[in-house]
C-alpha positions as a printed NumPy array, in Angstrom:
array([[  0.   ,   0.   ,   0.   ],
       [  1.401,   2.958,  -0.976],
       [  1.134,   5.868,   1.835],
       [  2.813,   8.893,  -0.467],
       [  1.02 ,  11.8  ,  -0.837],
       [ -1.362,  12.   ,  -3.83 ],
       [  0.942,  13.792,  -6.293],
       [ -1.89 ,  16.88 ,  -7.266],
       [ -1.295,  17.38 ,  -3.171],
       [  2.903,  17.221,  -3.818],
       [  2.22 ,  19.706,  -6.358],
       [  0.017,  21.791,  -4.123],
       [  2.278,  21.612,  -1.212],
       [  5.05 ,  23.09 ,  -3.26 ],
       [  3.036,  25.928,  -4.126],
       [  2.211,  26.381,  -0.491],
       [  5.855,  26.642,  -0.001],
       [  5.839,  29.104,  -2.654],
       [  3.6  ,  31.581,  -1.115],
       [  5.522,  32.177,   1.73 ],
       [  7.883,  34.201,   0.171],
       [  4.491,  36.202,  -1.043],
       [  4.989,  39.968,   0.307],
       [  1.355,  41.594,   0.438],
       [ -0.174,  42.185,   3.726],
       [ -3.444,  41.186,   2.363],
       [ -3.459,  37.639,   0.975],
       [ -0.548,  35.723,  -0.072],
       [ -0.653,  33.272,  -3.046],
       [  1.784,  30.433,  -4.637],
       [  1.93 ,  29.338,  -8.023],
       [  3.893,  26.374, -10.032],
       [  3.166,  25.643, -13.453],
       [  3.868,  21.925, -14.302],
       [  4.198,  20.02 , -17.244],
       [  5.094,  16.306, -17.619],
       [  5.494,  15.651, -14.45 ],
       [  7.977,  18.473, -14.93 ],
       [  7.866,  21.58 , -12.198],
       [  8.256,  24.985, -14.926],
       [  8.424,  27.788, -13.143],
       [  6.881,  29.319,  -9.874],
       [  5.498,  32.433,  -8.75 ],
       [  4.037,  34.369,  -5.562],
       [  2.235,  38.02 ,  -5.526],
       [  4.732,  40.755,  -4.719],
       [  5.435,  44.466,  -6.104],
       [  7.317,  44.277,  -9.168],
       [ 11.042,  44.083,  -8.842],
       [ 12.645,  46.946,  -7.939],
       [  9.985,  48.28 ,  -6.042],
       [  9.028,  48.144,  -2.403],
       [  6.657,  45.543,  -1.009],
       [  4.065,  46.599,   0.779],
       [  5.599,  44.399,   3.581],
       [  8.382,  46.847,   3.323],
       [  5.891,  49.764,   3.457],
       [  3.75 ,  48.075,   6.428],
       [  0.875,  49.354,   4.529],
       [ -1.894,  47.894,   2.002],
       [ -3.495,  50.41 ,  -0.15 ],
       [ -6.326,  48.255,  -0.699],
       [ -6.823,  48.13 ,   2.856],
       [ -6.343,  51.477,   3.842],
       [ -9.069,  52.021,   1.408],
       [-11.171,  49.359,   2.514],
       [-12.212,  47.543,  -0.89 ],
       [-13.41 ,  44.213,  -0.945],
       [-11.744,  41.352,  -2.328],
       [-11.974,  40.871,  -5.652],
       [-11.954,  44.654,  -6.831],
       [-10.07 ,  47.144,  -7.51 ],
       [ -6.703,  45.216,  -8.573],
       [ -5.244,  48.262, -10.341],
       [ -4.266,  49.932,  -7.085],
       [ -2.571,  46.687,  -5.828],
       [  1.39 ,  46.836,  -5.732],
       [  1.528,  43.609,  -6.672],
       [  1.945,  41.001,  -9.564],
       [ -0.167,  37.781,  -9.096],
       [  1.386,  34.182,  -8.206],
       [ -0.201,  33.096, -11.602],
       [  1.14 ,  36.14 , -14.158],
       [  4.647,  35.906, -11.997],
       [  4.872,  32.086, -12.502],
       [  3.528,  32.556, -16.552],
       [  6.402,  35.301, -16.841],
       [  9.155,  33.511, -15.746],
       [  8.633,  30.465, -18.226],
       [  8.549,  30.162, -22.212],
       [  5.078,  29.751, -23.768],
       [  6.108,  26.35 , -25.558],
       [  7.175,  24.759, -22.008],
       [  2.973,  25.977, -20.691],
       [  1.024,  24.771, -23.36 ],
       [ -0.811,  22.041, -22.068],
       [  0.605,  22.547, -18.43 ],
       [ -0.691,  22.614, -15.563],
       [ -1.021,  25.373, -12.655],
       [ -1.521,  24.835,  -9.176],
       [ -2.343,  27.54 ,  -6.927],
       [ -2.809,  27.738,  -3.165],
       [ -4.164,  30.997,  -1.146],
       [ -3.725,  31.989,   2.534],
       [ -4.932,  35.188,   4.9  ],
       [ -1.368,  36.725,   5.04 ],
       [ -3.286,  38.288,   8.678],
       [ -4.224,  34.356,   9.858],
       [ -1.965,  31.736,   7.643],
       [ -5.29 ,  30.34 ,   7.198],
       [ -6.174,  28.658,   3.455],
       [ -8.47 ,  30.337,   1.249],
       [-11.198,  28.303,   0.534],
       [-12.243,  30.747,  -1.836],
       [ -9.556,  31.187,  -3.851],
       [ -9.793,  31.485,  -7.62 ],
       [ -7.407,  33.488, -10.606],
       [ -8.51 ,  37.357, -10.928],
       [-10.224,  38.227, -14.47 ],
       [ -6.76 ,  39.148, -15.809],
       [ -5.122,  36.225, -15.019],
       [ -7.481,  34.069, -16.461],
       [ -6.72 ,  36.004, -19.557],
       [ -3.033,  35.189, -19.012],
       [ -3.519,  31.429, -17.944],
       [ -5.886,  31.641, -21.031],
       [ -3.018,  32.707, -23.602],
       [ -0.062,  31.013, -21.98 ],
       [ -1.719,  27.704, -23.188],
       [ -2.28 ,  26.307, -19.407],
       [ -4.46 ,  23.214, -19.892],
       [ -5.204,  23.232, -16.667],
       [ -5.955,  24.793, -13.251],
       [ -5.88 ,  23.469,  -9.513],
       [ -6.767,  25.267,  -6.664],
       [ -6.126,  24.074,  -3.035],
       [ -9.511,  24.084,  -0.752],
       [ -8.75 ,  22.379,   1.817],
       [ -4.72 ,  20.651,   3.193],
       [ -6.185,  17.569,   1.44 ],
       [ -9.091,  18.61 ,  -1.414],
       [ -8.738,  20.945,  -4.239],
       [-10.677,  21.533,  -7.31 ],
       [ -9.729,  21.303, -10.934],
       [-10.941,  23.553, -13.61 ],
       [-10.239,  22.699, -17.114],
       [ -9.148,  26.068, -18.808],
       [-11.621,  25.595, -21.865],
       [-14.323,  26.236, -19.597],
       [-12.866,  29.732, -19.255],
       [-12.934,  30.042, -22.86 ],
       [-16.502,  29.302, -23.316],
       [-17.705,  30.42 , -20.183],
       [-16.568,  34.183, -21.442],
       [-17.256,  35.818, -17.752],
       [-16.103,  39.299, -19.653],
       [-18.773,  39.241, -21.716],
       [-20.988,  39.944, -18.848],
       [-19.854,  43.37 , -18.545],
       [-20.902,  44.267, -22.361],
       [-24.651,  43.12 , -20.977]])
């Protein structure tokens, strides 16, 4: 009987690894982009480089203005886990990858059950070629979501309506 961890939960435990180098006061996300069994490139949301964190700052603008989750991303200071890992990889190595991502409360440590790719990168998952996404729920579940239902499932066209 083999007691090993599942290997989706390998995957997703090296992207929890990854977000705790995440610097924003707010939520801190991982990201690795695998291929073949193959570990790509990784990523975690911080101010672009060169710039200060907001951990170096000690403040969140976001905060400080008090906007919900989910809004507002142009005054954020930081890249997302996802674009980060898609930058620091070649297109040909992502298409047909896969990305895993896990979230935390950067206030708590706690996982986000919630946790899901902004509009924008969804758009950059979309044209990087990622096959597919995984997103950690829970230490041991996660959900899958093939990238094609992205495509179809245009959620941008709801704002032409």
């Amino acid at each position: 009987m083999d007691s090993r961890t599942s290997k989706i939960n390998y995957y997703l435990d090296i992207a929890d690894a990854v977000q705790e180098r995440s610097t924003c006061l707010r939520r801190r996300y991982g990201a690795i982009i695998v291929r073949n069994d193959e570990i790509i490139s990784t990523g975690y949301n911080g101010a672009p480089r060169g710039r200060k964190n907001c951990s170096d700052l000690g403040v969140c603008m976001r905060d400080t203005l008090k906007i919900p989750s989910g809004e507002r991303y142009e005054l954020c200071r930081s890249v997302h886990a996802e674009a980060n890992a898609i930058i620091s990889a070649s297109r040909r190595d992502m298409i047909g990858a896969t990305i895993y991502l896990v979230g935390r409360n950067a206030k708590t440590g706690e996982l986000l059950n919630d946790a899901m790719s902004c509009a924008m990168c969804k758009r950059q998952i979309i044209n990087a070629g990622i096959e597919t996404v995984i997103i950690r729920v829970t230490p041991t579940v996660f959900k899958t979501i093939n990238v094609n239902e992205w495509i179809e499932n245009d959620d941008s066209m709801n704002m032409l309506v």
